[in-house]
C-alpha positions as CSV (number, residue, x, y, z in Angstrom):
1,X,-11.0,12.5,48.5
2,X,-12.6,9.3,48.2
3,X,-10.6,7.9,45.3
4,X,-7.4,9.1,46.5
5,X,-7.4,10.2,50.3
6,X,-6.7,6.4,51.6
7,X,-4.2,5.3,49.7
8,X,-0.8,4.5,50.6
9,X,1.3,5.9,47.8
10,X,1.2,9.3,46.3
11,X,-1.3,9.9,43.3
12,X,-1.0,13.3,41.8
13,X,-4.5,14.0,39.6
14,X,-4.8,17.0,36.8
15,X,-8.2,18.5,36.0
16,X,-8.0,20.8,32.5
17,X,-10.7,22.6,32.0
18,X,-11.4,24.4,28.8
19,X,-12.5,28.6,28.9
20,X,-15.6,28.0,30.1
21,X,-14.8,25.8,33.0
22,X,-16.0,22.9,31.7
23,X,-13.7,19.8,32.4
24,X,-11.7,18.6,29.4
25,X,-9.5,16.3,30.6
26,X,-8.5,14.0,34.1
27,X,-5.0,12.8,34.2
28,X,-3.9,10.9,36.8
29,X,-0.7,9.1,37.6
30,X,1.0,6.8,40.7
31,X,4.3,8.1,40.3
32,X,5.2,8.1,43.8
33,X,6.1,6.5,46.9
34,X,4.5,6.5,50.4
35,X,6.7,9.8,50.6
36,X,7.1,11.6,47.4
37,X,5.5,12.1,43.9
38,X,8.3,13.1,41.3
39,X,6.5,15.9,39.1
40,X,7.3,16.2,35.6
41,X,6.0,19.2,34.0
42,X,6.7,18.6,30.6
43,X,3.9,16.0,29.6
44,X,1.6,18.0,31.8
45,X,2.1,20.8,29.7
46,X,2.1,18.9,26.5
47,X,-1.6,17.4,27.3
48,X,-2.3,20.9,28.0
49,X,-1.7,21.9,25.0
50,X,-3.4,18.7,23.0
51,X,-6.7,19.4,25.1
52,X,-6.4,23.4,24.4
53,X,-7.2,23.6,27.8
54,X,-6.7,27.2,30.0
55,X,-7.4,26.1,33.0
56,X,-5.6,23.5,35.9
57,X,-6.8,22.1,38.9
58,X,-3.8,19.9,40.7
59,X,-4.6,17.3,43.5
60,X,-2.6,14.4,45.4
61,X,-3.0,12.9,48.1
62,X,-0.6,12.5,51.5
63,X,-0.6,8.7,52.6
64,X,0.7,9.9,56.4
65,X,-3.0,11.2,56.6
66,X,-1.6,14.9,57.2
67,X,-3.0,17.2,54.4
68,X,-0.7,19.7,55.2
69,X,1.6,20.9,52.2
70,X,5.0,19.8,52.7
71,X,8.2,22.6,51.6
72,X,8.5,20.0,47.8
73,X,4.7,20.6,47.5
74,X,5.1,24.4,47.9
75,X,8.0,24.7,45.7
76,X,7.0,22.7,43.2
77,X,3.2,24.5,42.9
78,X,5.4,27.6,42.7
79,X,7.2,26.2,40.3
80,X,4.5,24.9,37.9
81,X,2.5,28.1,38.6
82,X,5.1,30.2,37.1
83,X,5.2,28.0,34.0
84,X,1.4,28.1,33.9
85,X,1.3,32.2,33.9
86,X,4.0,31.9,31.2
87,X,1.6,30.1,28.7
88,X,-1.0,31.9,29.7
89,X,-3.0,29.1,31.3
90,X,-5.0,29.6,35.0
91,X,-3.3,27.4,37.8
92,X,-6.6,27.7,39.5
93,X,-5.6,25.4,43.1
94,X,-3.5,22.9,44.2
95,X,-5.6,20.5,46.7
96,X,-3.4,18.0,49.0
97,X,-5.7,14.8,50.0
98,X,-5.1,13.0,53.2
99,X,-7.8,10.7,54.4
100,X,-11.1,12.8,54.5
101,X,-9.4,16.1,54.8
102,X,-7.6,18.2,52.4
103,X,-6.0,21.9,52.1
104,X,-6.0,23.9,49.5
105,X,-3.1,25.8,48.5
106,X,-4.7,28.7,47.3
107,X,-7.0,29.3,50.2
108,X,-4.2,28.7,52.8
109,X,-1.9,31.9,50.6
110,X,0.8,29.1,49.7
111,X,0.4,29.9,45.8
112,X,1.8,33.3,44.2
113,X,-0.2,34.8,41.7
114,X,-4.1,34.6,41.3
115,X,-5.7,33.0,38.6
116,X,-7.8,35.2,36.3
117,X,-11.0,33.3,36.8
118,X,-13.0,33.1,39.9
119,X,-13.0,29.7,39.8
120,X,-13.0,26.7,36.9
């Protein structure tokens, strides 16, 4: 929250994490504006891969300073968690960052399916 909750254009951050929960890997880009992050699931899946990671964490942040997951955010969570249960890797949360607060998608029932660990 820190690193990303004040800022005034969208950063979306990956955490991989191998089987074990251990963190592999931390991508982050600035792909967005002050109201959108365009998602591209394709390198994300590729790095995935390169890491032999089974495990995701997805955070960004909402410069308005309202955490609250927006319809795009939802769809495209859905969207990347169907992917992730299709090669068999554990979309574990999706966090949204505004100033000091965030939500997490899982917790407030906006993902579908359940990962298959407790946690990463």
């Amino acid at each position: 929250m820190s690193q990303i909750g004040g800022l005034r254009h969208e950063v979306v951050i990956a955490l991989l994490f191998d089987g074990h929960g251990i963190l592999v890997s931390c991508l982050s880009g600035s792909e967005g504006t002050s109201a959108s992050v365009s998602g591209r699931y394709r390198p994300l899946l590729k790095r995935i891969f390169d890491d032999d990671a089974t495990g995701l964490v997805l955070v960004h942040n909402h410069p308005s300073g309202d955490p609250s997951p927006s319809e795009a955010d939802i769809a495209a969570t859905r969207r990347l968690g169907a992917i992730a249960r299709a090669v068999e890797v554990d979309f574990f949360d999706h966090l949204v960052v505004a100033g000091r607060m965030a939500v997490s998608m899982r917790r407030a029932g906006l993902m579908t399916g359940r990962a298959s660990r407790s946690k990463p």
